[in-house]
BATI-262715 format. One record per atom (N, C-alpha, C): residue number from 1; residue in one letter; x, y negated, z. Coordinates in steps of 0.02 Angstrom, whole numbers, plus 50000, padded with zeros to 5 digits. Each point is the difference from the previous one (the first is absolute). Layout:
BEGIN
<pt NUM 'A' <X Y Z>>
...
% end
This chain:
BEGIN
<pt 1 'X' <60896 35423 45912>>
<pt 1 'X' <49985 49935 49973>>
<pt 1 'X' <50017 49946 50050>>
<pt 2 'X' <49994 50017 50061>>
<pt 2 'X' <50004 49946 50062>>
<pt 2 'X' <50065 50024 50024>>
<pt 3 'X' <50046 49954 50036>>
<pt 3 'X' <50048 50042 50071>>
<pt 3 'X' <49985 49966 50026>>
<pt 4 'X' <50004 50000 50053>>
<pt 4 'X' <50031 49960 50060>>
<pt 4 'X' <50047 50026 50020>>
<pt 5 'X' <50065 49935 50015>>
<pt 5 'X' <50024 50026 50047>>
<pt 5 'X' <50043 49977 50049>>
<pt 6 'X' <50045 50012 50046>>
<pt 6 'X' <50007 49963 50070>>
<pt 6 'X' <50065 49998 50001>>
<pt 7 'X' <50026 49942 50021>>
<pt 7 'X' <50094 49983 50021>>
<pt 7 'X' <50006 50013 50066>>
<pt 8 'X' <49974 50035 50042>>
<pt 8 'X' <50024 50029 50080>>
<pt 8 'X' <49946 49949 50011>>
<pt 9 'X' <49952 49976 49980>>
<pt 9 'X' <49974 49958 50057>>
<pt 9 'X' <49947 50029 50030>>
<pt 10 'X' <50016 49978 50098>>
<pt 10 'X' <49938 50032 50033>>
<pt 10 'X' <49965 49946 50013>>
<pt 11 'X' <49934 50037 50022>>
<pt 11 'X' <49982 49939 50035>>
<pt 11 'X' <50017 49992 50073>>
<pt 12 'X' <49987 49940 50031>>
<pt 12 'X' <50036 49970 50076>>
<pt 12 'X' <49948 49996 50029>>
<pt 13 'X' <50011 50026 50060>>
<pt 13 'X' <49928 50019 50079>>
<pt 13 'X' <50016 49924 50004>>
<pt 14 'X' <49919 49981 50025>>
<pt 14 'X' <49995 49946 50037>>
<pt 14 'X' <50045 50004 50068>>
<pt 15 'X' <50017 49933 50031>>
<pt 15 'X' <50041 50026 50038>>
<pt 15 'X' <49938 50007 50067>>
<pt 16 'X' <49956 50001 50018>>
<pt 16 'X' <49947 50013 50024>>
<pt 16 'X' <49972 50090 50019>>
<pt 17 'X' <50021 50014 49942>>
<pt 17 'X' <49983 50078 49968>>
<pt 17 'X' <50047 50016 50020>>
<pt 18 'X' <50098 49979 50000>>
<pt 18 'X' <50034 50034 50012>>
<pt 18 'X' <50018 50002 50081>>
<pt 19 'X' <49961 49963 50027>>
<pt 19 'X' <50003 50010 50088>>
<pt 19 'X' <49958 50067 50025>>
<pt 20 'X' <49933 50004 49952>>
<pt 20 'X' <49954 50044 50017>>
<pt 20 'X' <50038 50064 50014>>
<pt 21 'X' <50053 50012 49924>>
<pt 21 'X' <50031 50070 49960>>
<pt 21 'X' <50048 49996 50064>>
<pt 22 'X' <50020 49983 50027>>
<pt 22 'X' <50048 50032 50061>>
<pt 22 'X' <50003 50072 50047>>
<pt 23 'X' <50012 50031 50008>>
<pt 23 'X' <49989 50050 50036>>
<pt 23 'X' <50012 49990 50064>>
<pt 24 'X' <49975 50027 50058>>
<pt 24 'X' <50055 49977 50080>>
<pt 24 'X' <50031 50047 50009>>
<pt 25 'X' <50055 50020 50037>>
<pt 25 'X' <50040 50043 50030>>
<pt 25 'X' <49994 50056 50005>>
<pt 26 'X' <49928 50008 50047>>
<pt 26 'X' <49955 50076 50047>>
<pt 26 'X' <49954 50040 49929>>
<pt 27 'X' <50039 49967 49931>>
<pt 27 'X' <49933 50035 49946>>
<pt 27 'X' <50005 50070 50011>>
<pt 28 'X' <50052 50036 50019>>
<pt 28 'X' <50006 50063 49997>>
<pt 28 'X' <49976 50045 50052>>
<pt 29 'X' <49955 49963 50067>>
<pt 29 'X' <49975 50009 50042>>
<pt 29 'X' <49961 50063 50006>>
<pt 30 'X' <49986 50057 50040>>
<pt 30 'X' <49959 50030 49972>>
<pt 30 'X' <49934 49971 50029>>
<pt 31 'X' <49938 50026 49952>>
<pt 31 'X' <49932 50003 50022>>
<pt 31 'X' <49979 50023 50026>>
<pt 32 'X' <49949 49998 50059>>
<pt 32 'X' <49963 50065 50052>>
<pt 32 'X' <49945 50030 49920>>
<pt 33 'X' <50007 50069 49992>>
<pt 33 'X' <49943 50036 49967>>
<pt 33 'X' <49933 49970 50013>>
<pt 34 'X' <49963 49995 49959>>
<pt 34 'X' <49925 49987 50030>>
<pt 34 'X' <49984 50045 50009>>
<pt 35 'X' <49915 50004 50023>>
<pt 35 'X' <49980 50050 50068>>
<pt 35 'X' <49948 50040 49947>>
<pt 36 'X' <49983 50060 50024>>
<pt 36 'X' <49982 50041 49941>>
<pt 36 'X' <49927 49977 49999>>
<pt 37 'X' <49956 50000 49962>>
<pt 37 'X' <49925 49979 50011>>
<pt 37 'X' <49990 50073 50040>>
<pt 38 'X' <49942 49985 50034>>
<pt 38 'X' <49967 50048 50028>>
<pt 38 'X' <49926 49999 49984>>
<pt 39 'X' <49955 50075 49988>>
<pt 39 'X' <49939 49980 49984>>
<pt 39 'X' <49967 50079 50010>>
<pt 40 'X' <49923 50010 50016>>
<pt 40 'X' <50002 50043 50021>>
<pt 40 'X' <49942 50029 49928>>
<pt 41 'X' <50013 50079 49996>>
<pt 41 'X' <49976 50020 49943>>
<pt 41 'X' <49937 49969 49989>>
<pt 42 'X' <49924 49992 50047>>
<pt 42 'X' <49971 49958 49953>>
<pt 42 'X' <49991 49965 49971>>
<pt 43 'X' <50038 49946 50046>>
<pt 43 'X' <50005 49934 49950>>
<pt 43 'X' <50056 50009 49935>>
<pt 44 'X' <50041 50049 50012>>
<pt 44 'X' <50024 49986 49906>>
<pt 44 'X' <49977 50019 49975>>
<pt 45 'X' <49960 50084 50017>>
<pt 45 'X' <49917 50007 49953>>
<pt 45 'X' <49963 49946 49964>>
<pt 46 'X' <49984 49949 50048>>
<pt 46 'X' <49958 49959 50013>>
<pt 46 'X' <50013 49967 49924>>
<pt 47 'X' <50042 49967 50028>>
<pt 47 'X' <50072 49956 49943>>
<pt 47 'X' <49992 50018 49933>>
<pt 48 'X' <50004 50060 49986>>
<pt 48 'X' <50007 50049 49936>>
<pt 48 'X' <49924 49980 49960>>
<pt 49 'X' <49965 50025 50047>>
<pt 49 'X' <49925 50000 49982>>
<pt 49 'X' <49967 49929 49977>>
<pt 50 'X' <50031 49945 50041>>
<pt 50 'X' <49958 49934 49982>>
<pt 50 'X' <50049 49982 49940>>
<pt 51 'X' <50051 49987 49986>>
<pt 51 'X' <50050 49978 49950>>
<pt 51 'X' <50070 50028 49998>>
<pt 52 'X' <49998 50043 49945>>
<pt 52 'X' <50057 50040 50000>>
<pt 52 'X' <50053 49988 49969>>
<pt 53 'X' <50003 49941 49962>>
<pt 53 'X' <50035 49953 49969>>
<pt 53 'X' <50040 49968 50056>>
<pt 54 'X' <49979 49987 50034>>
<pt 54 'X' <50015 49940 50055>>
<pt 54 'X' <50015 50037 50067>>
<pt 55 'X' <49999 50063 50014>>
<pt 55 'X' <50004 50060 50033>>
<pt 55 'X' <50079 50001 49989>>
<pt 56 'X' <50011 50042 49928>>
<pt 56 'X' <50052 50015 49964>>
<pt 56 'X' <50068 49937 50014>>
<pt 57 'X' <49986 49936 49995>>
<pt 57 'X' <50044 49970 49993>>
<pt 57 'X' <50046 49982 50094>>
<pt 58 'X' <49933 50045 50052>>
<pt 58 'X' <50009 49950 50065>>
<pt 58 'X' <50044 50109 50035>>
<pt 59 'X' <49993 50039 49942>>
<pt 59 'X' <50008 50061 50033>>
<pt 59 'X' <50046 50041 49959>>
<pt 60 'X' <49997 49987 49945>>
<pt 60 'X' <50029 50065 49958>>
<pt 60 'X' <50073 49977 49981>>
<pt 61 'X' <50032 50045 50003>>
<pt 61 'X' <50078 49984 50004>>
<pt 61 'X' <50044 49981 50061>>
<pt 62 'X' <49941 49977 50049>>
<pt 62 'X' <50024 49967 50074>>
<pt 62 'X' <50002 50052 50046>>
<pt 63 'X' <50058 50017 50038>>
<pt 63 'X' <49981 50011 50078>>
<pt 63 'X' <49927 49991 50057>>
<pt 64 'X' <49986 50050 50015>>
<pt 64 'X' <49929 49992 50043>>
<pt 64 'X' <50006 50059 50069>>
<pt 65 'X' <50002 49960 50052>>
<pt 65 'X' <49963 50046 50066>>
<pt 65 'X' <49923 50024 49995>>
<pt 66 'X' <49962 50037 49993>>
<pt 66 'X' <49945 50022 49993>>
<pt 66 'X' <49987 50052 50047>>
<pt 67 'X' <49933 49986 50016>>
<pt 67 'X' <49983 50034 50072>>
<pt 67 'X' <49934 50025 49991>>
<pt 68 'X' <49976 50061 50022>>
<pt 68 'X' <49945 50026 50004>>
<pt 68 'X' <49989 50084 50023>>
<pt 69 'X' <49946 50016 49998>>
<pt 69 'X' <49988 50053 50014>>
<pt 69 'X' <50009 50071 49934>>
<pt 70 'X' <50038 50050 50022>>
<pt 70 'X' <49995 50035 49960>>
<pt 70 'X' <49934 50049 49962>>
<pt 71 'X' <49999 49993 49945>>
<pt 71 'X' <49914 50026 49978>>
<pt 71 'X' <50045 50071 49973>>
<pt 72 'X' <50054 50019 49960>>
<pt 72 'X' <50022 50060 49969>>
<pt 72 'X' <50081 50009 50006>>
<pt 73 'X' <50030 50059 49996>>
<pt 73 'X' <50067 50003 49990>>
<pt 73 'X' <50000 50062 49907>>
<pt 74 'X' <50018 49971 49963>>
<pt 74 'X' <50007 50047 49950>>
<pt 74 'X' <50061 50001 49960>>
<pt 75 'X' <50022 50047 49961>>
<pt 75 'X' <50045 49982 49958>>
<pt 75 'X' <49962 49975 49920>>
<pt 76 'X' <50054 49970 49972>>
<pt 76 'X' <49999 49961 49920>>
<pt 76 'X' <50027 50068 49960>>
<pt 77 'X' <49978 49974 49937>>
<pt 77 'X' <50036 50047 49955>>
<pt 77 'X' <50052 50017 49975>>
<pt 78 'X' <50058 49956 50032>>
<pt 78 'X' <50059 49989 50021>>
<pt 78 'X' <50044 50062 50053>>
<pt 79 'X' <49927 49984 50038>>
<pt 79 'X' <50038 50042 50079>>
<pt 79 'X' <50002 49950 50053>>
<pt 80 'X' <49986 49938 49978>>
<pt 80 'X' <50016 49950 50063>>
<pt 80 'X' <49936 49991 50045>>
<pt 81 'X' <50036 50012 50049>>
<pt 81 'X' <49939 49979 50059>>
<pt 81 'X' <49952 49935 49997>>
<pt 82 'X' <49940 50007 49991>>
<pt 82 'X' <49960 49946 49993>>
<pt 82 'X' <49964 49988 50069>>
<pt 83 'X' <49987 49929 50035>>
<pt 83 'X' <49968 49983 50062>>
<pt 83 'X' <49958 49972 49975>>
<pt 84 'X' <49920 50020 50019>>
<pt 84 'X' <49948 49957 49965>>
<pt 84 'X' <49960 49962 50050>>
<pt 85 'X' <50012 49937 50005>>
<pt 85 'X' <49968 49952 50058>>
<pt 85 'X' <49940 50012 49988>>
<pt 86 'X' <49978 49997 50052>>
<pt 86 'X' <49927 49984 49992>>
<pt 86 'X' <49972 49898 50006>>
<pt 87 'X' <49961 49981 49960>>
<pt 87 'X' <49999 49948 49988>>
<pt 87 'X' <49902 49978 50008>>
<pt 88 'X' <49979 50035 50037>>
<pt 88 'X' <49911 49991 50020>>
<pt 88 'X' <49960 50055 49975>>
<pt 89 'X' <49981 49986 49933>>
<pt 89 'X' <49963 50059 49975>>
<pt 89 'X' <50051 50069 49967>>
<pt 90 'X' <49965 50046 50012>>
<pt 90 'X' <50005 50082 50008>>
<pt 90 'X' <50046 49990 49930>>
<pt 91 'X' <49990 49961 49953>>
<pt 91 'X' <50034 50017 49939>>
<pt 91 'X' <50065 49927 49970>>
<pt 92 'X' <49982 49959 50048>>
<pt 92 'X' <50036 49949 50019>>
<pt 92 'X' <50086 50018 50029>>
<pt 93 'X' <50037 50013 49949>>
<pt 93 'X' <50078 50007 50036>>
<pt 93 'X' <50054 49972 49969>>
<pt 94 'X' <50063 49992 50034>>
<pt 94 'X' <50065 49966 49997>>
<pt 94 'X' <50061 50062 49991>>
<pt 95 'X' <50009 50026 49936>>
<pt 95 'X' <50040 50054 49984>>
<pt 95 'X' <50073 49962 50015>>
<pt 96 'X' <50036 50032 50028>>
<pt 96 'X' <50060 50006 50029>>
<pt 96 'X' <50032 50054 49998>>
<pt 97 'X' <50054 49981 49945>>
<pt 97 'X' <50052 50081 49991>>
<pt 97 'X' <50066 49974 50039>>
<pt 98 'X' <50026 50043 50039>>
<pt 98 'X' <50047 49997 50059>>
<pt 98 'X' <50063 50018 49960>>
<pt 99 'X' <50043 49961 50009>>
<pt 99 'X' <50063 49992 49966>>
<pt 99 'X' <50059 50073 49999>>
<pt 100 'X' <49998 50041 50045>>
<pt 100 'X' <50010 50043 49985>>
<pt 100 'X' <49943 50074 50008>>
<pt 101 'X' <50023 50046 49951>>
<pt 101 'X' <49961 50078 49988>>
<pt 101 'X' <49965 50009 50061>>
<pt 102 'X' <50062 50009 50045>>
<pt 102 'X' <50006 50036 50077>>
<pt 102 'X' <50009 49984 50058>>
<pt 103 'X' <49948 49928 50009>>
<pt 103 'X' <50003 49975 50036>>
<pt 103 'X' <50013 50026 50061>>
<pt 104 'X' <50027 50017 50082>>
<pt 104 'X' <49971 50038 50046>>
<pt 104 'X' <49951 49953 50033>>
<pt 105 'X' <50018 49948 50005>>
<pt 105 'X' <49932 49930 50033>>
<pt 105 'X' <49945 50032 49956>>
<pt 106 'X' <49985 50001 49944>>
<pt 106 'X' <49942 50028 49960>>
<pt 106 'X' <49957 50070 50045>>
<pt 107 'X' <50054 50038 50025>>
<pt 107 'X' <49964 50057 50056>>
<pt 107 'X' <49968 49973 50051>>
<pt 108 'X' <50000 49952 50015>>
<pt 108 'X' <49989 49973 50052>>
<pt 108 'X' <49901 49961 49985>>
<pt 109 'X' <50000 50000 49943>>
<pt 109 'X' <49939 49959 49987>>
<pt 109 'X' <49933 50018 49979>>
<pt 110 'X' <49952 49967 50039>>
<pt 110 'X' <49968 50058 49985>>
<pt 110 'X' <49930 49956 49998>>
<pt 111 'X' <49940 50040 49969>>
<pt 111 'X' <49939 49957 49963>>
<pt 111 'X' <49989 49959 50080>>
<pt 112 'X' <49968 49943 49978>>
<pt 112 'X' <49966 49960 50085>>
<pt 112 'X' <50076 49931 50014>>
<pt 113 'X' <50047 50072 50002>>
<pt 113 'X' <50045 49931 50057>>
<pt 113 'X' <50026 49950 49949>>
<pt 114 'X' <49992 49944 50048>>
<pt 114 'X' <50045 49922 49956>>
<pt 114 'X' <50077 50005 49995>>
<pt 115 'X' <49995 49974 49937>>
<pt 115 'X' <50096 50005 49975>>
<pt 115 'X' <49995 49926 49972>>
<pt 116 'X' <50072 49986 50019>>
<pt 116 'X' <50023 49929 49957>>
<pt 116 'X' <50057 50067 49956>>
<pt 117 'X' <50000 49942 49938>>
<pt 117 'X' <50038 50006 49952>>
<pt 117 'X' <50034 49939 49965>>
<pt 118 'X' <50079 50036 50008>>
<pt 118 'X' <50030 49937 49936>>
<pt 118 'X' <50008 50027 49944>>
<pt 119 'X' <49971 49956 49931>>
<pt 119 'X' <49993 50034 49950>>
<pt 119 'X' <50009 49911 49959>>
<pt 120 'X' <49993 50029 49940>>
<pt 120 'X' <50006 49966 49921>>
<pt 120 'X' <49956 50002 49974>>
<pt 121 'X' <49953 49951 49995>>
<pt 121 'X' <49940 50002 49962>>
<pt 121 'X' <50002 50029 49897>>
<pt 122 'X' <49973 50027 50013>>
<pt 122 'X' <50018 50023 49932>>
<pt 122 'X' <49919 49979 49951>>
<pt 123 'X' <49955 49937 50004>>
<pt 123 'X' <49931 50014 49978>>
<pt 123 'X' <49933 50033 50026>>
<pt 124 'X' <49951 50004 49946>>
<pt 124 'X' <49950 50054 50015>>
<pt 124 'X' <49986 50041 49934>>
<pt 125 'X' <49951 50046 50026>>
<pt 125 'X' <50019 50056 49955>>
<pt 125 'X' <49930 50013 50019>>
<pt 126 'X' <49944 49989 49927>>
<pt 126 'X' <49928 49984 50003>>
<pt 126 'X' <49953 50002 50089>>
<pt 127 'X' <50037 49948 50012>>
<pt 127 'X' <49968 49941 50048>>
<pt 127 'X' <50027 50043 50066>>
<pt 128 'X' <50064 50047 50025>>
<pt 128 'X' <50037 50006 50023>>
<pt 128 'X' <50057 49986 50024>>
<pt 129 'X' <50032 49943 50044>>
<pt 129 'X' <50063 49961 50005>>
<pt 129 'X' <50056 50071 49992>>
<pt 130 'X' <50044 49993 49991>>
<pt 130 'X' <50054 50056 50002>>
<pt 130 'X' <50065 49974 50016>>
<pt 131 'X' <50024 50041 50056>>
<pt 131 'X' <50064 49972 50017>>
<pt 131 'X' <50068 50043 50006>>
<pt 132 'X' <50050 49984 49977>>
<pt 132 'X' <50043 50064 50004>>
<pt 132 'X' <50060 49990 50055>>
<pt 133 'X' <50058 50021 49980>>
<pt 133 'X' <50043 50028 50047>>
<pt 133 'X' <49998 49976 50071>>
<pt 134 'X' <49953 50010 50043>>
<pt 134 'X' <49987 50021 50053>>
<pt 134 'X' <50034 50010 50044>>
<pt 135 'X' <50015 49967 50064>>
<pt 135 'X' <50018 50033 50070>>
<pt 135 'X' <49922 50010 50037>>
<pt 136 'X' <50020 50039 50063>>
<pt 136 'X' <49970 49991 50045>>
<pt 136 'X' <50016 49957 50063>>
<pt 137 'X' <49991 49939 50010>>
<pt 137 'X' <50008 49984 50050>>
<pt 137 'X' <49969 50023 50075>>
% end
């Protein structure tokens, strides 16, 4: 019932706007990476526990250094090596599955001693942060 329609006409940048739209030279510059957050298993416990909404958005999907003491070494139902931080209380932990099966750093670890980890926040998993593919730093 209606058309509209158009003879090539665009519209014209202010010429104000079109100083802004310039690009400089160095655009192709590279960027230094930003720096990985670092945080140590209780406090992303912590995190999880007070607002997990707001947890999720500052952790999950992101890169994270995470540091703590080891509370378990087990495998998943997978087969993948799981590192379970300890995060204060006895039932309080930071599941960490290590990016590969067979790890040999994974021999190395053992309940008590502190490990950093770079990992991928992957959520929590009823009031458990969970993080996956895993190094050991």
């Amino acid at each position: 019932m209606f058309a509209v329609a158009t003879a090539g006409v665009q519209p014209q940048a202010h010429p104000e706007e079109a100083k802004a739209v310039k690009v400089s030279p160095d655009r192709h510059r590279s960027v230094a990476p930003a720096r990985t957050p670092e945080v140590s298993a209780s406090d992303l416990w912590m995190s999880y526990s007070r607002d997990p909404a707001a947890a999720d958005l500052l952790y999950r999907e992101h890169p994270l250094l995470v540091t703590g003491d080891v509370h378990a070494l087990e495998r998943n139902y997978e087969g993948g090596m799981v590192v379970r931080l300890s995060a204060g209380n006895g039932f309080d932990t930071v599941n960490a599955t290590l990016a590969t099966r067979n790890d040999p750093v994974a021999g190395t670890l053992a309940k008590g001693v502190a490990v950093s980890l770079l990992c991928v926040g992957r959520g929590a998993l009823m009031g458990a942060p969970l993080l996956g593919s895993c190094f050991v730093r």
